[in-house]
C-alpha positions as CSV (number, residue, x, y, z in Angstrom):
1,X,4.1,-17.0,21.1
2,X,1.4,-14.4,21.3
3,X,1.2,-11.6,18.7
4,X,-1.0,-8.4,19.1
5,X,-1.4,-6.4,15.8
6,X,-2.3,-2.4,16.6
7,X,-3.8,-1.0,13.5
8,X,-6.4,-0.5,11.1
9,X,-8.5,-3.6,10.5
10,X,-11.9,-4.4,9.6
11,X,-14.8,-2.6,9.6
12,X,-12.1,-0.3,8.4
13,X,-11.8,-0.5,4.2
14,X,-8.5,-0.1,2.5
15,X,-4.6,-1.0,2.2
16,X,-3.5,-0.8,5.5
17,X,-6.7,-3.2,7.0
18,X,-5.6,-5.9,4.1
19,X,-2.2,-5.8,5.0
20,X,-2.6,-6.2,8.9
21,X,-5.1,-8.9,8.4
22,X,-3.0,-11.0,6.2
23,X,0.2,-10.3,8.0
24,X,-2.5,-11.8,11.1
25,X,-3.1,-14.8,8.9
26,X,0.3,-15.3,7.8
27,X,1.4,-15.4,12.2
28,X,-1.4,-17.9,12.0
29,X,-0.6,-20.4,9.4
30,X,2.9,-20.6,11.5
31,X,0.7,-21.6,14.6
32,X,1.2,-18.2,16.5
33,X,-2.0,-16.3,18.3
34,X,-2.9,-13.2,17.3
35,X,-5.1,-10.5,18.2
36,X,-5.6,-7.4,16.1
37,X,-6.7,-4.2,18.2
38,X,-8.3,-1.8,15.5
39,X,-10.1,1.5,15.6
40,X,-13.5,2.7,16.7
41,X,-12.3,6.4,15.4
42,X,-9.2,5.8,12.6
43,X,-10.2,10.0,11.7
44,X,-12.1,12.0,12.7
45,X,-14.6,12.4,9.8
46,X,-13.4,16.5,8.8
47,X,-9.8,15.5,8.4
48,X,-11.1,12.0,6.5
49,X,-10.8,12.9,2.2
50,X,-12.9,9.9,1.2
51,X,-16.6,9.2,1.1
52,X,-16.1,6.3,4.1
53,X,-13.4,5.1,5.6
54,X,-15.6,1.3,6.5
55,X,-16.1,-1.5,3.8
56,X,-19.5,-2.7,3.1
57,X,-18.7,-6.2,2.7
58,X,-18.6,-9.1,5.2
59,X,-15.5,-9.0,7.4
60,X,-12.8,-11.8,7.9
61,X,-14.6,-14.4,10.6
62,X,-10.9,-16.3,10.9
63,X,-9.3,-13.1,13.0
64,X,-9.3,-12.2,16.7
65,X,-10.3,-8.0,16.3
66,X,-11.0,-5.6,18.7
67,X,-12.3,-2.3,18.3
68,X,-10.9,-0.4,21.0
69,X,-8.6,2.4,19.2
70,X,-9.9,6.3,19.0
71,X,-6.5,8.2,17.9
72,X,-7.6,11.1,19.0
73,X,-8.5,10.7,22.5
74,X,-5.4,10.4,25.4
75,X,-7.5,8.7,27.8
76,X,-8.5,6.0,25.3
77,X,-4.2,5.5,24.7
78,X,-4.1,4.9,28.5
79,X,-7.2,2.4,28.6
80,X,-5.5,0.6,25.2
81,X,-2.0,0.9,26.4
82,X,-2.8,-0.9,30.0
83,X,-5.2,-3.3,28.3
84,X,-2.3,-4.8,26.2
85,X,0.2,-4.2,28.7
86,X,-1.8,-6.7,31.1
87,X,-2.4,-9.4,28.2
88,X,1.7,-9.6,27.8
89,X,1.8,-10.3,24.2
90,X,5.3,-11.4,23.1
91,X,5.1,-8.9,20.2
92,X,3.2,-5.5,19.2
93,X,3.2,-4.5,16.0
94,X,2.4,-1.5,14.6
95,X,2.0,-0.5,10.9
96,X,3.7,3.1,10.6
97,X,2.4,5.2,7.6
98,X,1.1,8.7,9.5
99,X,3.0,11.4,11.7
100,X,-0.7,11.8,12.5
101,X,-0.8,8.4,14.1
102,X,2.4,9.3,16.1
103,X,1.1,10.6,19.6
104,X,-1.9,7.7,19.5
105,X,0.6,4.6,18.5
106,X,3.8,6.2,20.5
107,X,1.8,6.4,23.9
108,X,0.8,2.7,23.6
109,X,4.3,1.5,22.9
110,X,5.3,3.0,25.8
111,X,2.6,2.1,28.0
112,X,2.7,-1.6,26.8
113,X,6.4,-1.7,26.8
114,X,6.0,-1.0,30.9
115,X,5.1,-4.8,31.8
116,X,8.9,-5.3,31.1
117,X,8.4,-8.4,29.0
118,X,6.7,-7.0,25.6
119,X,9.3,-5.9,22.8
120,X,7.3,-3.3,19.9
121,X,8.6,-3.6,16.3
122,X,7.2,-1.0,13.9
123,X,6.5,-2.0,10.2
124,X,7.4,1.5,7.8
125,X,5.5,2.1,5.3
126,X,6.8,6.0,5.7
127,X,8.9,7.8,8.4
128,X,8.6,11.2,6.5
129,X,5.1,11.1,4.9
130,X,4.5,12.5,0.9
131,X,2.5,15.5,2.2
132,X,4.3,17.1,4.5
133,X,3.8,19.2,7.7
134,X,5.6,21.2,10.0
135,X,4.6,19.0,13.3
136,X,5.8,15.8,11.4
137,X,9.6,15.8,12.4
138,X,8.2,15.8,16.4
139,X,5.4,13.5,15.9
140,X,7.6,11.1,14.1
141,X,10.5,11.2,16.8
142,X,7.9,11.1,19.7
143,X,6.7,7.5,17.9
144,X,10.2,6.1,17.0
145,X,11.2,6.6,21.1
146,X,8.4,4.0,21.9
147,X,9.7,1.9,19.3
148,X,12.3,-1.6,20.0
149,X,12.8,-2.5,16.4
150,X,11.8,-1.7,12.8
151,X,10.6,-3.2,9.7
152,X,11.2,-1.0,6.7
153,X,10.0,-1.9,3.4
154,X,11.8,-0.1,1.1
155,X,15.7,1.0,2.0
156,X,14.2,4.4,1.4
157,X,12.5,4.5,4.3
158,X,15.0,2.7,6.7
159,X,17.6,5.5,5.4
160,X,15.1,8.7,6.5
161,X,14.9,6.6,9.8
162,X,18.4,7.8,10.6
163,X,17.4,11.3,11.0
164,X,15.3,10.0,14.2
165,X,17.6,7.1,15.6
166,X,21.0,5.2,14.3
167,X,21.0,2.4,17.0
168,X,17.9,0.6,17.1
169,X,17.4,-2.9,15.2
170,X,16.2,-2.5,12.1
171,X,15.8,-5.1,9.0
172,X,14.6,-4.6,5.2
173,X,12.4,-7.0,4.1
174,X,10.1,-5.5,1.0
175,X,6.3,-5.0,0.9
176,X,4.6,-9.2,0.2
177,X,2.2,-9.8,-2.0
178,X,-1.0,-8.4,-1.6
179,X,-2.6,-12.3,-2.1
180,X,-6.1,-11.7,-0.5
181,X,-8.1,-10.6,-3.0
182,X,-8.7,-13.9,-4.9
183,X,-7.6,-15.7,-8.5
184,X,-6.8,-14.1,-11.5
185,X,-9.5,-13.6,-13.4
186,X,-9.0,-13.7,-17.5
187,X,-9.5,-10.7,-19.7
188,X,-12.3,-11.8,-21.5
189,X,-14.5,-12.4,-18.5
190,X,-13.1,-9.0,-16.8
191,X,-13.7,-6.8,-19.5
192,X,-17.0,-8.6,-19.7
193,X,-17.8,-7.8,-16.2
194,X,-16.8,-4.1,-16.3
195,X,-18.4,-3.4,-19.5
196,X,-15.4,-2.7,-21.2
197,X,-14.6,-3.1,-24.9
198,X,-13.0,-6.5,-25.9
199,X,-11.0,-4.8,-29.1
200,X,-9.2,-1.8,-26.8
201,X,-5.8,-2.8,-24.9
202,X,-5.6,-0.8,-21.5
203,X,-3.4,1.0,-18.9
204,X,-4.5,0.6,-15.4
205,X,-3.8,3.6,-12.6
206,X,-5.4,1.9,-9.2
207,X,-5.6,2.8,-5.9
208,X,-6.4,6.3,-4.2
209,X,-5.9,9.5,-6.1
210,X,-3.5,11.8,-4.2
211,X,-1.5,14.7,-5.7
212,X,1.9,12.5,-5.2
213,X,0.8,9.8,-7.0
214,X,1.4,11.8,-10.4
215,X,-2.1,10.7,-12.0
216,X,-1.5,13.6,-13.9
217,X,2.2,12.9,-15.4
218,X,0.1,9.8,-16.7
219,X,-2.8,11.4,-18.4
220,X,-0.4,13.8,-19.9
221,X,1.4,11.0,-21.2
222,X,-1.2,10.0,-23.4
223,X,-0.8,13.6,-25.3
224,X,2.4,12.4,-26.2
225,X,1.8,9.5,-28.5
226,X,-1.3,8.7,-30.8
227,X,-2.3,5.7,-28.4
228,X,-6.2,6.3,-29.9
229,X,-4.8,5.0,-32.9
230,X,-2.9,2.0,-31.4
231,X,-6.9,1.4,-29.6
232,X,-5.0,1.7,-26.1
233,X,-6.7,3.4,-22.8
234,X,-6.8,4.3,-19.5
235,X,-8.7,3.3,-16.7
236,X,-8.1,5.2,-13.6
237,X,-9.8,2.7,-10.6
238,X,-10.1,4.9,-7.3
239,X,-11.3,7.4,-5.1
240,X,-10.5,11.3,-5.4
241,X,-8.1,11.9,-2.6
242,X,-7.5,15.5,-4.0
243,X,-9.3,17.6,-6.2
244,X,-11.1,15.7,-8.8
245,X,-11.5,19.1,-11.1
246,X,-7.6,19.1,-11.9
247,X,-7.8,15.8,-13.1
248,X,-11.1,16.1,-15.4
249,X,-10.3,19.9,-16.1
250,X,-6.6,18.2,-17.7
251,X,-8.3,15.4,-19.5
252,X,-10.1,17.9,-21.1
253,X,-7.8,20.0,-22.3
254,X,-5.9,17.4,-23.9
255,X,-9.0,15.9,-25.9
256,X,-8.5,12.8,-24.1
257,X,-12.2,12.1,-22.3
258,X,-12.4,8.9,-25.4
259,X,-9.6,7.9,-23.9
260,X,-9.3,7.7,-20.4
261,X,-11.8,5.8,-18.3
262,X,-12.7,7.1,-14.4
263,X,-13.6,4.5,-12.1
264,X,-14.4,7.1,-9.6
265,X,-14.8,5.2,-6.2
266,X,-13.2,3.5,-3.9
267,X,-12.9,-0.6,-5.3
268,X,-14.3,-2.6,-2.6
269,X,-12.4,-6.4,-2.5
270,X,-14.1,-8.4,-4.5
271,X,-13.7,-6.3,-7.4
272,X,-9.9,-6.2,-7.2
273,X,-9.0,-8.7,-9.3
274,X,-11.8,-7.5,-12.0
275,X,-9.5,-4.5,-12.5
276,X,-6.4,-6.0,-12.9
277,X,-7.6,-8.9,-14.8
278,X,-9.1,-6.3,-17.3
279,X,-5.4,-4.4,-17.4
280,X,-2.3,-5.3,-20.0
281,X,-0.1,-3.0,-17.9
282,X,0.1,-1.2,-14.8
283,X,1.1,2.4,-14.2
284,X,2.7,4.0,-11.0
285,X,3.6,7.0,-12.1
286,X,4.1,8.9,-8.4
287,X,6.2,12.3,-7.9
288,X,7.2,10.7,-4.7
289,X,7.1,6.9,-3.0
290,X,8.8,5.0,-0.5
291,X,7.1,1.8,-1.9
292,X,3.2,0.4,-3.0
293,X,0.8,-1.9,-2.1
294,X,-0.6,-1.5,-5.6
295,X,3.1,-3.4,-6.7
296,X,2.4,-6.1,-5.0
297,X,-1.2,-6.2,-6.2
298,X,0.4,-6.6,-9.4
299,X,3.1,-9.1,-8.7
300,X,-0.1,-11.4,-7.4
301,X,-2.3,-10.7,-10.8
302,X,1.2,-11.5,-12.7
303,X,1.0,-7.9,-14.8
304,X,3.7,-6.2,-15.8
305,X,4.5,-2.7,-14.3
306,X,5.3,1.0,-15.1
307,X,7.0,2.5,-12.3
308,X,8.6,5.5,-11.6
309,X,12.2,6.3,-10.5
310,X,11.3,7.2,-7.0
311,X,12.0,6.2,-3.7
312,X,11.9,2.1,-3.3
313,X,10.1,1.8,-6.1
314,X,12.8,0.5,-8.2
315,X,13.8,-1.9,-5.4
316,X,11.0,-4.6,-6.8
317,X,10.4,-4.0,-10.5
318,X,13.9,-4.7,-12.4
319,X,13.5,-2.9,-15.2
320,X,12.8,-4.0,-18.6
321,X,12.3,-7.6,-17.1
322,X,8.8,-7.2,-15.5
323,X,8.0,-3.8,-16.5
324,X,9.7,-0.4,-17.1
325,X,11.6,1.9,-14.5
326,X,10.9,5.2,-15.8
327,X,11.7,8.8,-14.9
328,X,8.8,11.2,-13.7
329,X,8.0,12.8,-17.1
330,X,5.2,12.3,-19.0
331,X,7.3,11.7,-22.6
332,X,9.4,8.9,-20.8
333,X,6.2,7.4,-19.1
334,X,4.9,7.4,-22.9
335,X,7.5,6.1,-24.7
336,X,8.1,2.9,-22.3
337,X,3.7,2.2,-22.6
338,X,4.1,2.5,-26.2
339,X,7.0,0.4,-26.2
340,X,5.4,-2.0,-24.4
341,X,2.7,-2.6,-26.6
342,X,4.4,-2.3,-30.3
343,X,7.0,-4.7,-29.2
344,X,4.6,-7.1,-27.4
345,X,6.2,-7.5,-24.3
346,X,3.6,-8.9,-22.4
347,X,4.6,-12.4,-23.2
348,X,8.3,-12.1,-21.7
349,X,7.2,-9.4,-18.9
350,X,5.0,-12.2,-17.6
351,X,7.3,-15.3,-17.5
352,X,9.9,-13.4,-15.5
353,X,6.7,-12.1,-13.6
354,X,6.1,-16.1,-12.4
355,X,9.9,-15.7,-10.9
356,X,10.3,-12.7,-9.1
357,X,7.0,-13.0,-6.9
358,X,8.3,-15.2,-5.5
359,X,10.8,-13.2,-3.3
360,X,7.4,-12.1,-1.7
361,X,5.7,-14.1,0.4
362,X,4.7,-13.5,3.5
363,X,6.9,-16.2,5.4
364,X,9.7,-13.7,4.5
365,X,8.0,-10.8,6.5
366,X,7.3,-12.9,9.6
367,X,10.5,-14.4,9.4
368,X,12.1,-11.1,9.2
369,X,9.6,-9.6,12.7
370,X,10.7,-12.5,14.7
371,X,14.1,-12.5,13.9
372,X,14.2,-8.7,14.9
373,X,12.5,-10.1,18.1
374,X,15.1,-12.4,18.9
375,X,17.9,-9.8,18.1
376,X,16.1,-7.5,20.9
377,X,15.9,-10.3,23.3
């Protein structure tokens, strides 16, 4: 069988480039060739919130990629789109998370799907994206059109794909582990490494700071208990996404700059695991989700998990048995931390932990993508 992966892959840094390349490696170590076709322009640079959208650090050397993708340019689509169309993969896959990525990934479906032999499943991470738009709806059902079958990882997500198409394959299988970014690394010698202090206990918020995330439901949360006294912080670990001044100007105002930490940037790979090893808990406390990478970041490091009672977040964190499903209110987010750490739940969070990862791996998601192939045969 031959696989090509259309996405966002190294040099490009973040989320979507780990979870392509290690859905790549996973169609490997089952003996199937892939080629990942990535981006030469993901965004253009006006429309881009970070500081870079490319890692600094040395890409995978086990992967077939291409860059060959500018989403913004037709004629590029038609190059693309013929390129793959001739090479006849068995499979395209493409990783859905943008109505911006719509016209780009919905005119190479339908060009590749012209040699009459490919079939094009789409992985959702979203159908209806957290920061809406008026063009959305139409970008969305131009995309599904060029679309055989669908992956959605969360039942969130495979219920808004109703409003574009009722008849098409589709299959749940949630979001894997996020496995890549090494071993666990012990408290001691993460809270070395990061300069923290050994005595404090400490919430983690990870991942890129956009308004839906609720970043700020979570530092409010820590007005509504005396965690100083109980020597408990929080570390936020990522890049502004949205205006950093809300955030600081809150902290601020709630006396709380002792006790919140900003990691302001974007944490490159290899310093993953220094984050998480350093946490006792992680906290998701989004306005909005259809599901997280930063869960299954989690599920890997073994840490127990705040989330909130949105979209599919639910779906993967029973609550009270790995962590704590919680409403999106700051006094509910701060009762379930505190509880958390005056009962000592760690222990029992973490053995069930060992358990439920392993509904996760990866051989579930390939399984589930070639089954949906065979269904469309």
């Amino acid at each position: 069988m031959n696989i090509v992966i259309l996405g966002t892959a190294f040099p490009f840094r973040g989320g979507l480039a780990v979870y392509n390349e290690r859905l790549a490696k996973a169609f490997q170590e089952e003996n199937i060739q892939v080629k990942i076709h990535t981006f030469k322009l993901q965004y253009p640079s006006i429309l881009f919130p970070g500081k870079t959208q490319y890692a600094d650090w040395e890409g995978p050397k086990d992967l077939d990629i291409e860059v060959s993708v500018n989403s913004i340019n037709p004629f590029n689509w038609l190059n693309v789109g013929k390129k793959i169309k001739e090479m006849k993969p068995d499979i395209l896959i493409m990783k859905y998370w943008l109505p911006f990525m719509a016209p780009c990934f919905g005119s190479i479906g339908r060009i590749v799907k012209k040699n009459k032999h490919t079939k094009v499943i789409s992985i959702l991470d979203n159908i209806i994206p957290h920061e809406k738009n008026i063009v959305d709806r139409i970008f969305s059902k131009y995309f599904v059109g060029g679309v055989d079958a669908f992956v959605g990882m969360s039942k969130s997500v495979l219920s808004e794909l109703n409003q574009f198409n009722t008849t098409k394959p589709r299959a749940f299988c949630p979001h894997p582990l996020y496995d890549n970014f090494g071993k666990k690394v012990s408290k001691e010698e993460a809270i070395k490494k990061l300069n923290l202090d050994p005595k404090q206990k400490y919430v983690l918020f990870f991942g890129l700071i956009r308004d839906y995330k609720g970043l700020d439901l979570l530092i409010e949360s820590f007005s509504k208990k005396d965690f100083a006294k109980e020597n408990i912080k929080l570390i936020v670990a990522g890049e502004f996404y949205s205006d950093q001044e809300k955030y600081t100007k809150l902290i601020k105002e709630l006396n709380l700059e002792e006790q919140v930490i900003l990691a302001n940037k974007f944490i490159p790979d290899p310093e993953v695991g220094l984050y998480f090893g350093a946490a006792d808990i992680i906290a998701q406390p989004y306005k909005t989700a259809t599901q997280s990478g930063v869960t299954q970041i989690g599920y890997h490091f073994e840490k127990p998990m705040l989330v909130t009672n949105v979209g599919g977040l639910a779906e993967i964190i029973p609550d009270e048995k790995v962590g704590y499903v919680v409403e999106p209110k700051p006094q509910a987010i701060a009762d379930k931390l505190f509880d958390f750490f005056a009962k000592n739940r760690a222990e029992d969070f973490n053995k069930n932990l060992l358990q439920e990862k392993k509904k996760y791996e990866w051989s579930t998601m390939t399984k589930t993508i070639l089954d949906l192939y065979q269904e469309i045969q």
